[in-house]
C-alpha positions in Angstrom: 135.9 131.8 110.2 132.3 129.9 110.1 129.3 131.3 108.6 127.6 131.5 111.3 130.5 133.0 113.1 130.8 135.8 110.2 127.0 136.0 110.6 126.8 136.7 114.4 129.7 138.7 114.3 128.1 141.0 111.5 124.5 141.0 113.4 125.6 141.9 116.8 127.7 145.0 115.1 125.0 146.1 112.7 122.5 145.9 115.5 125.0 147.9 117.6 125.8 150.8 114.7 121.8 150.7 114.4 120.2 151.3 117.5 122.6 154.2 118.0 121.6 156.3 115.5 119.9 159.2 116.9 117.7 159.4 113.5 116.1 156.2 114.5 115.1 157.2 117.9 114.4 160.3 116.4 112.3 159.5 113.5 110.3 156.1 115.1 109.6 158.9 118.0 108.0 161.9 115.7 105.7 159.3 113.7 104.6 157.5 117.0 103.2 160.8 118.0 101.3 161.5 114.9 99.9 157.9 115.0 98.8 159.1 118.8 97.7 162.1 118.1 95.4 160.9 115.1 94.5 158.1 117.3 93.0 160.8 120.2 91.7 163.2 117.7 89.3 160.3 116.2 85.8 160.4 118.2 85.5 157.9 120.8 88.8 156.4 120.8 89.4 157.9 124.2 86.3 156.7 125.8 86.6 153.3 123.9 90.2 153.1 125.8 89.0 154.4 128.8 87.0 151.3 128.4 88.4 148.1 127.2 87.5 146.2 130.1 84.2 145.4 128.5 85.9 144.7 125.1 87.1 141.3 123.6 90.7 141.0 124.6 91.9 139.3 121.1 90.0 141.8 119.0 91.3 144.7 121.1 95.0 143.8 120.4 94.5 143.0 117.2 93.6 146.0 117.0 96.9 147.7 118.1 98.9 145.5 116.5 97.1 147.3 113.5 97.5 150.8 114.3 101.5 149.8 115.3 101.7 148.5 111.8 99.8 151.8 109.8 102.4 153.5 108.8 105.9 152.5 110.9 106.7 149.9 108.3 107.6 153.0 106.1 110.0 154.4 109.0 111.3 150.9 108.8 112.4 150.9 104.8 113.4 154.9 104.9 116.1 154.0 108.5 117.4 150.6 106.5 117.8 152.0 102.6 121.2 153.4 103.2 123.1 150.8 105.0 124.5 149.1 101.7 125.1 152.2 99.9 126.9 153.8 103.2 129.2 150.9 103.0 130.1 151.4 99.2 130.4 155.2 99.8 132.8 154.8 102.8 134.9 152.0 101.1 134.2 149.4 104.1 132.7 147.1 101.5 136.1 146.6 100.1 137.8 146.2 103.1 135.2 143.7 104.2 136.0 142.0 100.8 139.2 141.3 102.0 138.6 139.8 105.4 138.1 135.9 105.7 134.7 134.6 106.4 131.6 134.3 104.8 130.7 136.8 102.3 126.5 135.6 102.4 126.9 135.8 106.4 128.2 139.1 106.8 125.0 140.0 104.1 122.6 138.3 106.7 123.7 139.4 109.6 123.6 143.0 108.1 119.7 142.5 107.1 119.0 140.5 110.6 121.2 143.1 112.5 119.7 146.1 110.9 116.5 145.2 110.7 116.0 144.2 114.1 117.4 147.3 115.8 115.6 149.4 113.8 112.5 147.5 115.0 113.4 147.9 118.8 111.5 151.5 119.1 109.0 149.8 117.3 108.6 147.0 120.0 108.9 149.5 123.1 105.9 151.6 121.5 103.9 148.6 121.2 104.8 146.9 124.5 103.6 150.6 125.7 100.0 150.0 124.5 100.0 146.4 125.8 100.4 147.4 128.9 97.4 150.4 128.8 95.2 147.3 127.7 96.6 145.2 130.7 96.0 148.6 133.3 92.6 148.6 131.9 91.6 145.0 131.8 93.8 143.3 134.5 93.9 140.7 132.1 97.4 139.1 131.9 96.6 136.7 128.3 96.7 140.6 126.9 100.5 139.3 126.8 100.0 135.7 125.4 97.7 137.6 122.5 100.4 140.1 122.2 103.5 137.8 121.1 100.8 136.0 118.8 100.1 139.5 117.0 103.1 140.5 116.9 104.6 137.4 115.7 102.1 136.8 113.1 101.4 140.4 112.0 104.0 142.6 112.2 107.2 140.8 112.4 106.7 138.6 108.2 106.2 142.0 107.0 109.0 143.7 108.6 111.2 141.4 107.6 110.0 141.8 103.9 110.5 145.3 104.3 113.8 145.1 105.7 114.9 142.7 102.9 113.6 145.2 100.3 115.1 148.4 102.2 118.7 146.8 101.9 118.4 145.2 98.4 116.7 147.8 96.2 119.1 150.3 97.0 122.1 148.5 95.8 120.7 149.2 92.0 118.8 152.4 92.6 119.7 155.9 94.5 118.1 155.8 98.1 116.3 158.9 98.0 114.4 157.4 95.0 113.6 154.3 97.2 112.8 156.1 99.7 110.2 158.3 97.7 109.0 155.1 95.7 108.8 153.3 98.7 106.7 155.9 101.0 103.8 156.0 97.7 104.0 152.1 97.9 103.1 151.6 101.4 100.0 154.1 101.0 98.8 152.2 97.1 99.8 148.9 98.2 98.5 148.6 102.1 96.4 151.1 103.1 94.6 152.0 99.9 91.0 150.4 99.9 90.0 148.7 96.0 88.5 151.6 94.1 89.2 151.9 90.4 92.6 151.7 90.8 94.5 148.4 90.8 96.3 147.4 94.1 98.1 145.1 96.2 96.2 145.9 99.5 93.4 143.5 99.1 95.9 140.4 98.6 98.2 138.0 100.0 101.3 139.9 99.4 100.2 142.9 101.7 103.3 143.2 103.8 100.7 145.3 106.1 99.5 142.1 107.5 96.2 142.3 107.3 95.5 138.7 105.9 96.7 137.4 109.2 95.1 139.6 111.2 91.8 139.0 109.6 92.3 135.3 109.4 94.1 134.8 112.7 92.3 137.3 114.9 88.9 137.7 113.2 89.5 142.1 113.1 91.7 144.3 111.0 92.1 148.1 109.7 93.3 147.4 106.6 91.4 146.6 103.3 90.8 142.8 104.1 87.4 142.5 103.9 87.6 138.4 104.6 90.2 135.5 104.8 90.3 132.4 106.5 93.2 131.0 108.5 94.9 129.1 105.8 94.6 132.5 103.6 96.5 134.2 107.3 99.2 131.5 106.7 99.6 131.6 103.2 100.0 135.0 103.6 102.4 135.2 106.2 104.9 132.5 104.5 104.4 134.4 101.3 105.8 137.2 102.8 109.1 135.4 104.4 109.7 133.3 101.0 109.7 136.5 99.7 112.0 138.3 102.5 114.6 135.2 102.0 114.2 135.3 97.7 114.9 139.1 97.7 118.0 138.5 100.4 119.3 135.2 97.9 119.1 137.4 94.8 121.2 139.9 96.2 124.0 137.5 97.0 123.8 136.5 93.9 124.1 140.1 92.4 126.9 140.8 94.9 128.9 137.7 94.1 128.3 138.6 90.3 129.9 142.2 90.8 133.1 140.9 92.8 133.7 138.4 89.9 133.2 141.3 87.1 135.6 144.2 89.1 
């Protein structure tokens, strides 16, 4: 069997087993509601959305790109961290051993598989607010901007987060990850420089926040200023890293089945 064969194969089933996990519908669903609910519990916003007709189309996106990437990234990493693990615990990983075809592709189509299903709720929520912005404008580049934000902004960080979800918890216990993982996203994204040292102010924010800024002129997060070519340095930064962290752990599993 191919690589890419294995590789499709092993995407299509993990995007299957995935997306029909009532914890992911579940869990994307309860922190989608506490992003709305702060979102209409902050002065203004209401009115503000009542009126985006007036407001600049690009900057108003931008903007829920943003709020879209606050805090579901961490959904993200905590619906991922067990997918390795489950497969050790459950002895598949053994049987899979034993079957022909690539070894590396059945580890990307895992990660690919995954971590796109568990980003489908995440795409329907946002494809939600692009369509308030379109009621309210009657603007159809709204959905032009919106591929370009999404692209740009969510999807390199997602995919660094999805590469870290599956390979840290191969060496660590997942509820450790998890825990680790949840007081990373708040030090390392959303926490503005203040006496402490962070990663939030730099180009390895998974957040996004250097494209946004440089791309689309507007962000939330603790970019105070970056240019375009900071945006794309950022942004390939991010997928080097996604494809390092995915290459080490072949590596690491390649070294185990040669030690058993």
């Amino acid at each position: 069997m191919s690589l890419f064969a294995t590789f499709l194969g092993a995407l299509k089933y993990e995007f299957r087993m995935q997306v029909r996990r009532p914890w992911l519908w579940i869990t994307m669903g309860l922190i989608q509601l506490i992003i709305l609910g702060f979102m209409f519990r902050t002065p203004g916003v209401l009115t503000m959305i009542q009126h985006l007709k007036g407001a600049p189309i690009v900057a108003t996106t931008a903007y829920w790109t943003n709020i879209v990437n606050y805090l579901l990234p961490v959904a993200v990493a905590i619906l991922i961290a067990d997918r390795l693990p489950r497969d050790k615990r459950t002895r598949v990983q053994e049987i899979l051993t034993t079957l022909p075809g690539s070894a590396a592709g059945r580890l990307w189509g895992k990660y690919l598989g995954s971590t796109l299903a568990t980003l489908l709720p995440i795409l329907i929520f946002y494809i939600l607010g692009i369509l308030v912005i379109f009621v309210q404008t009657l603007n159809a580049y709204v959905f032009l901007v919106a591929i370009a934000t999404f692209a740009t902004i969510i999807l390199p960080g997602m995919l660094l987060v999805g590469a870290a979800a599956i390979a840290i918890p191969a060496l660590i216990w997942v509820p450790l990850f998890q825990f680790l993982f949840v007081g990373y996203w708040f030090w390392g994204n959303l926490y503005k420089p203040h006496g402490i040292p962070t990663l939030s102010d730099t180009i390895l924010t998974p957040a996004g926040g250097y494209m946004s800024r440089g791309f689309f002129g507007v962000t939330v997060f603790p970019v105070d200023r970056a240019s375009a070519g900071q945006g794309l340095l950022s942004m390939l930064v991010l997928l080097g890293l996604a494809a390092l962290i995915m290459l080490a752990l072949n590596g690491y599993q390649q070294w185990q089945l040669r030690h058993q």
